[in-house]
N, C-alpha and C positions, 0 to 999 in steps of 0.2 A: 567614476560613475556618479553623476549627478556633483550639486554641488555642497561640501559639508557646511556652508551655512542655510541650509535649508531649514525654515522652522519645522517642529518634531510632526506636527500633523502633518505640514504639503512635504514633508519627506517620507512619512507614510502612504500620502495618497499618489504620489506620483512614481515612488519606489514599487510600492505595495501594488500599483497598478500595472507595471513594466514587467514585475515577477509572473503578476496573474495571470500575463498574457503567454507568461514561458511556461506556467505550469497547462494552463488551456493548450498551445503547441505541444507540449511532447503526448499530451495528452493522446490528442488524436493521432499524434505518430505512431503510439505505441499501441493502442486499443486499433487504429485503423489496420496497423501494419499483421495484426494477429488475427484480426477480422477478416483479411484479405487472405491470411493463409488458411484459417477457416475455411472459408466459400472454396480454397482452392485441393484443401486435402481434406474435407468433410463436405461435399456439397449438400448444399439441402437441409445444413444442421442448423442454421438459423430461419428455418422456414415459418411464416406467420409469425414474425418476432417484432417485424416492423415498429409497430404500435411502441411496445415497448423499449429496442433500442433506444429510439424517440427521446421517448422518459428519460430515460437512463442518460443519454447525452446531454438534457435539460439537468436534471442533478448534478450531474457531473461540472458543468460549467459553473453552476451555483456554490461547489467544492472548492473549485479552480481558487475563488478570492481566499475562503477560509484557510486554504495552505501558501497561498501566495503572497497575500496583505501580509502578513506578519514576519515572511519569509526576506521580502523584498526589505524592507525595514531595517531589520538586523543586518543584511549583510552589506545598506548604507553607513550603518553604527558601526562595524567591525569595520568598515577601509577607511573610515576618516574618521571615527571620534575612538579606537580599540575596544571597543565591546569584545565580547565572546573570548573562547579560550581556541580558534582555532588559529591557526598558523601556515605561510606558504611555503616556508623553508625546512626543506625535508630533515637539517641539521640540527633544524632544533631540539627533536627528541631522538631518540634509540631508534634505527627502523624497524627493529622488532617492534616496534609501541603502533606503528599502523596496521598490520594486521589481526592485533587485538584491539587496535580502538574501533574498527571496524565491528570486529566482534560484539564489543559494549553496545556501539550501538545498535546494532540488530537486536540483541537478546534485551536491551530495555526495552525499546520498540514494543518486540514481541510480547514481553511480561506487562505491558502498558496495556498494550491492547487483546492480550487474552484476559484480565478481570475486566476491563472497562466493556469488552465484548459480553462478557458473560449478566454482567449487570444489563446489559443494553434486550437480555432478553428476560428479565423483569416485565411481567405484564403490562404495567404504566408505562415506561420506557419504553419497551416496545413499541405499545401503540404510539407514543412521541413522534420517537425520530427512527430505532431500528426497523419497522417495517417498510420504510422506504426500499430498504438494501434487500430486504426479503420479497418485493415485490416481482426481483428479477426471477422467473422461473420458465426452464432452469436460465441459470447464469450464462451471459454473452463475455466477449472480449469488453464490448463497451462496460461493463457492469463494476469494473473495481473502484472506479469514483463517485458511482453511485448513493450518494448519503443524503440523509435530511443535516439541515446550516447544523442540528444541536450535534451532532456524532460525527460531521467535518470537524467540529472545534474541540470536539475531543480528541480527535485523532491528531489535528494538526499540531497540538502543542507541546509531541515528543520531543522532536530535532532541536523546536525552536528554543525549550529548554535545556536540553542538553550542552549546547555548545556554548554556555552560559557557564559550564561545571564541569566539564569533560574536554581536555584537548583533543582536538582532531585536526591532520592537517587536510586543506581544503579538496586536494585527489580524493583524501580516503572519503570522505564525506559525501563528493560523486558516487563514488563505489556503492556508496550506503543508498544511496538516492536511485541511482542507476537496479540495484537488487528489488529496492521497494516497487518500483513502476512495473518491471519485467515479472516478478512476481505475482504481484495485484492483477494485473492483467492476464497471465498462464493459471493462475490459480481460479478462474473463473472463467474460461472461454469454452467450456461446455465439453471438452474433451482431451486426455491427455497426449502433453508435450513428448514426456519424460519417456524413455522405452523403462517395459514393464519391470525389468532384470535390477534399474535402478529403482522403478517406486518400491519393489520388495526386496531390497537388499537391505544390510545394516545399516547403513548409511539411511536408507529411505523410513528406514524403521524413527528417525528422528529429523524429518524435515519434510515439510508440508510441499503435496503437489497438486493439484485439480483432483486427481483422485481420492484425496483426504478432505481437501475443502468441500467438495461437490456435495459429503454427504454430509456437512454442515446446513447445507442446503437445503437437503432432504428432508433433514430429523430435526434443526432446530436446536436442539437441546443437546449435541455434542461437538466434539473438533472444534473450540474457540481458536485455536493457537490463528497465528501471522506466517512467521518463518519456519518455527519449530515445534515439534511436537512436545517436549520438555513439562510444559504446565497441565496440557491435557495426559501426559501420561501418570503422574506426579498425584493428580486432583483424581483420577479416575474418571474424566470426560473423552477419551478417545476410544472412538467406536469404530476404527480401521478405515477402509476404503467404501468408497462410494457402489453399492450393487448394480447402478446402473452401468457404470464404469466395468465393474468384474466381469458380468454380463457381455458387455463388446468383447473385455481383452480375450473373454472363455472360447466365444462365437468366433474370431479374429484369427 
């Protein structure tokens, strides 16, 4: 993929561009594709939203670079000059060690961006870059890429660091990539995926679904977490399920 003697900038712009174009594609594959089930098993639930999807797709793309440019980058470093600690041979570690590297990385992820969330509602901060993400109301499928550039580049510099310190090999790291999108996307498309038996079981009791996020939406001030509820449970920030939500499933 490209050539390793590229100088370090046109290997960032040209890498960094090729990636942005792949984070832009799944983008819409995945926000379209939930969109589409949307319109088809909730008609009507994105009604008068136009306006805003709009936005939202406009931010989103503006995102697309901040996780891409730097993403694209590194993984020109890691095939031709060994950067990073990830690996494509499944022998090189225990294969117990992928499904806990997996692990690692979700729960840093997650512990990244529930304080960096929770600072992001800081009144100055807020008005900064978090009220961009809070403009979506409620939250669409397009709505998970939705950031101002400062709170893209906070976000985007999990991964990029991690695989810097943490081996992972390159599957499990889809795996990690493939939950974050699928997530981002169900966890704000305005209605739940998940059947109810699993949002309230024990299991649900520790893992974030639209019904937990939604009323991050609502109230602001609770539910930071990403994947898990772990630090909002921990901190004393979780405030259960979303009432609009309870609401349908009561009605339903």
């Amino acid at each position: 993929m490209f050539s390793p003697d590229l100088p370090l900038w046109l290997a960032f712009l040209v890498t960094g561009g090729a990636m942005t174009v792949m984070v832009i594609i799944r983008y819409f594959a995945s926000s379209g594709l939930f969109a589409w089930m949307t319109q088809r098993l909730r008609p009507g639930l994105y009604a008068g939203q136009g306006k805003q999807i709009r936005e939202e797709i406009r931010w989103s793309l503006i995102a697309a670079i901040f996780y891409g440019a730097p993403t694209g980058l590194i993984f020109w470093g890691w095939r031709h000059h060994g950067w990073t600690q990830m690996y494509i041979d499944a022998a090189e570690w225990p294969l117990w060690y992928i499904p806990v590297s997996i692990f690692v990385y979700l729960f840093a992820q997650d512990s990244w961006f529930y304080w960096t969330h929770r600072a992001m509602h800081w009144p100055r901060l807020f008005r900064i870059a978090h009220a961009v993400h809070h403009h979506s109301k409620p939250p669409t499928a397009w709505t998970a890429m939705s950031f101002h550039p400062v709170e893209s580049l906070i976000g985007a510099i999990v991964i990029p660091v991690m695989v810097f310190v943490v081996p992972i090999h390159i599957g499990a790291l889809g795996v990690v990539l493939a939950i974050a999108t699928v997530m981002g996307v169900t966890n704000h498309m305005g209605w739940e995926i998940f059947p109810r038996r699993f949002v309230h079981s024990a299991l649900g009791h520790w893992v974030i679904t639209a019904s937990h996020h939604e009323r991050h939406h609502e109230e602001y001030r609770c539910n930071f977490g990403l994947y898990f509820r772990f630090w909002d449970h921990l901190c004393g920030t979780d405030r259960g399920f979303s009432r609009r939500f309870e609401k349908a499933g009561a009605s339903a």
